[in-house]
C-alpha positions, 0 to 999 in steps of 0.5 A: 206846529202852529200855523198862520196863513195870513191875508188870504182869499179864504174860499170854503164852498161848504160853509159859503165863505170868501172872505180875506182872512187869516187862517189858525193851524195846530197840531194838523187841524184848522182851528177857529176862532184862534186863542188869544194866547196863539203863538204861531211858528211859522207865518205864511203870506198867502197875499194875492192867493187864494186859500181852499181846501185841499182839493179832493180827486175820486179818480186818479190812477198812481204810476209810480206812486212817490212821481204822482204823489209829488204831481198830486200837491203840485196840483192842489191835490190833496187827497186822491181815490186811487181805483183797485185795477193797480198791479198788483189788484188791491183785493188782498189786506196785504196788498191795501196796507202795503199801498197805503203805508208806502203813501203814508211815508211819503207825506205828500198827499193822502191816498184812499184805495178802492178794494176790488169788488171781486177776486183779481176782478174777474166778476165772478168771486167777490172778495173778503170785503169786510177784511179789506174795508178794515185794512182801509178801503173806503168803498169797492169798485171793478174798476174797469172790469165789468161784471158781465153775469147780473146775477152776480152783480145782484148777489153783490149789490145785495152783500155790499148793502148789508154791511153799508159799503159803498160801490163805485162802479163805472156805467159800461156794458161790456159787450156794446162797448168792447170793440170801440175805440171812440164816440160812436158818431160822425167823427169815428164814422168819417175816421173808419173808427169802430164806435161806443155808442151812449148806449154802452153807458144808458144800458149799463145805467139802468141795470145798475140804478134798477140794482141800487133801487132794489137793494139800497146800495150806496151807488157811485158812478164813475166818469159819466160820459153822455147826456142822457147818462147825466139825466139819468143820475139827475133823475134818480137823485130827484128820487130819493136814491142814495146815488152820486157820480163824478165826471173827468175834467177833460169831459168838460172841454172837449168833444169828439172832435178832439181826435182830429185824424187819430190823436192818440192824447184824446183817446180817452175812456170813456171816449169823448162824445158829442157837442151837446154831451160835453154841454150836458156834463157841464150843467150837470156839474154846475146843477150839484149832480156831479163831482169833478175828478182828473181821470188821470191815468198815467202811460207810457210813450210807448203806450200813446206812440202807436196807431189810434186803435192800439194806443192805450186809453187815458191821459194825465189830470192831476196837474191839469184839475185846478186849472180845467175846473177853473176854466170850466167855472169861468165859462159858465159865469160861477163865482169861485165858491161855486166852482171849487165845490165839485173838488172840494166840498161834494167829494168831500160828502161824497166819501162821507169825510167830515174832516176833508173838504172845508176850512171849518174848526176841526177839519184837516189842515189839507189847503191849496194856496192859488194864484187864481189869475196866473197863466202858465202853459201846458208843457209836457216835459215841465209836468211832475207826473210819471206820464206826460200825455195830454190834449192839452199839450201846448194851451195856456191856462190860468191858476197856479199852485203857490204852496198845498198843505196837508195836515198843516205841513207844507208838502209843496210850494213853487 
């Protein structure tokens, strides 16, 4: 079908573009200039709205995967990076491809699985890498399993490297971090809270970029928490070493503090840290050292409605990215092409997708149509997600969802 959305605020971080003006699809793809003999089926009038490119989520867990899908496009989400700790773990091709099928026939949005690293991610057995990166997995990640022995996760830097897959991995010692329940700091203190403390995730950090530098690992690190864990990215990217990361949306606004007298919404993992980690992570973002993910993890009431220290960790995200990022740009004084690049552009480049992430000729027509003014307020029952938890609960945040095309096929619209 042919396709123009016309009179749009045309925003594209990768090409430096906002501009109004209209925007040709055929056959799923953008196409620019468009033809003089261009016919278009349908028109859509995207006055008012904003028009960028899908946005790209590199951390989003599906409960029930056609329910988070569908909370996905509601999103602006148009392609999401679905870790490998699923039910079943994506370490068998059979698993992957079932996954991914059952995503493909839902057309929402497009759904790239990370293959597990090891066998059912026990770190100790790797898994047939080669076969499940044929059967569509885009890198290889533990997910939230770590590999205790270094040894091993040396051998598996090292095989990784020799067929150039990337490794996602998630910076946290096991053994500083098992026992915690938040930020090891004034907050868990005066709550009787065992803590994390940062250097759960510097020691993890060193190890694994010390691991990257000796082997030439392409290394992504997963949902960085802590200042100095930023400075430490920064410092390897200055480098030379072929690393990048992502932060959670909710990182970004909130702190310790957020846990109040054990509100189970904001145990999250990694848990919120300080004032001046949160800070950190925001300039990080804004200096181009990190992509914006939702986290988004979806539980259960009977999850969450239980003590502060047996509630299960995680929150929903896919809903909330548009408008937290947003929230995010805005504090810091960015215009709106600076602001959509960690969700659009970086992961984009992140995932080594050349056909994601902008509204070039060629590309995908994956392209969320926002309202970037318009408020609505958080209302866990009005979420389309499987889960309902967030710290956000109750607040009002501005930039709606109009309509999200993928592939130049309207799979929402409000």
């Amino acid at each position: 079908m042919n396709i123009t959305i016309k009179n749009a605020r045309v925003i594209d971080p990768r090409h430096q573009i906002d501009r109004v003006a209209d925007i040709f699809i055929s056959d799923g793809r953008i196409i620019a200039p468009a033809p003089a003999n261009f016919n278009a089926e349908q028109e859509i009038d995207a006055s008012g709205l904003v028009a960028c490119p899908g946005l790209i989520d590199l951390c989003a867990r599906p409960g029930d995967l056609a329910t988070d899908l569908a909370a996905a496009v509601a999103g602006g989400v148009t392609t999401l990076v679905c870790p490998p700790n699923l039910n079943p773990v994506l370490d068998e091709p059979e698993r992957v491809e079932r996954l991914t099928k059952q995503a493909e026939s839902l057309r929402l949005a497009r759904l790239l699985p990370l293959g597990a690293l090891t066998r059912n991610l026990a770190g100790e057995r790797l898994s047939e890498l080669v076969i499940l990166a044929k059967a569509g997995c885009v890198a290889f990640s533990q997910g939230q399993s770590p590999i205790i022995d270094t040894e091993a996760l040396l051998r598996a830097f090292e095989y990784a490297a020799t067929f150039n897959f990337p490794l996602w991995i998630r910076p946290q010692d096991y053994f500083l971090s098992r026992n915690g329940f938040a930020h090891n700091g004034a907050i868990s203190g005066r709550l009787g809270l065992t803590g994390i403390p940062v250097s759960a995730e510097t020691v993890a950090l060193a190890t694994l970029l010390t691991l990257a530098t000796d082997t030439g690992v392409r290394l992504h690190l997963c949902c960085l928490s802590s200042a100095a864990g930023m400075a430490m990215v920064a410092r390897a990217k200055a480098d030379g070493l072929p690393v990048s990361c992502h932060v959670g949306a909710h990182h970004l606004h909130l702190s310790e503090s957020a846990i109040g007298f054990f509100d189970t919404a904001a145990r999250l993992d990694p848990p919120l840290r300080s004032e001046a980690d949160r800070l950190a992570l925001r300039e990080g973002v804004r200096a181009g050292h990190a992509a914006i993910c939702s986290d988004h993890t979806p539980l259960t009431q009977d999850d969450k409605l239980l003590p502060f220290g047996s509630a299960k960790p995680g929150a929903t995200g896919l809903e909330l990215l548009l408008p937290l990022t947003l929230r995010w740009g805005m504090e810091m004084g960015l215009s709106l092409p600076e602001i959509l690049a960690p969700l659009t552009s970086l992961p984009a480049t992140i995932l080594g997708r050349d056909d994601l992430g902008h509204l070039g000729a060629g590309a995908c027509a994956d392209i969320c149509l926002f309202a970037p003014e318009a408020s609505w307020q958080v209302l866990p029952e009005n979420l389309k997600s499987f889960s309902k938890h967030t710290p956000f609960a109750g607040q009002t945040v501005v930039g709606q969802v109009k309509k999200t095309l993928v592939g130049g096929e309207v799979v929402f619209a409000a």
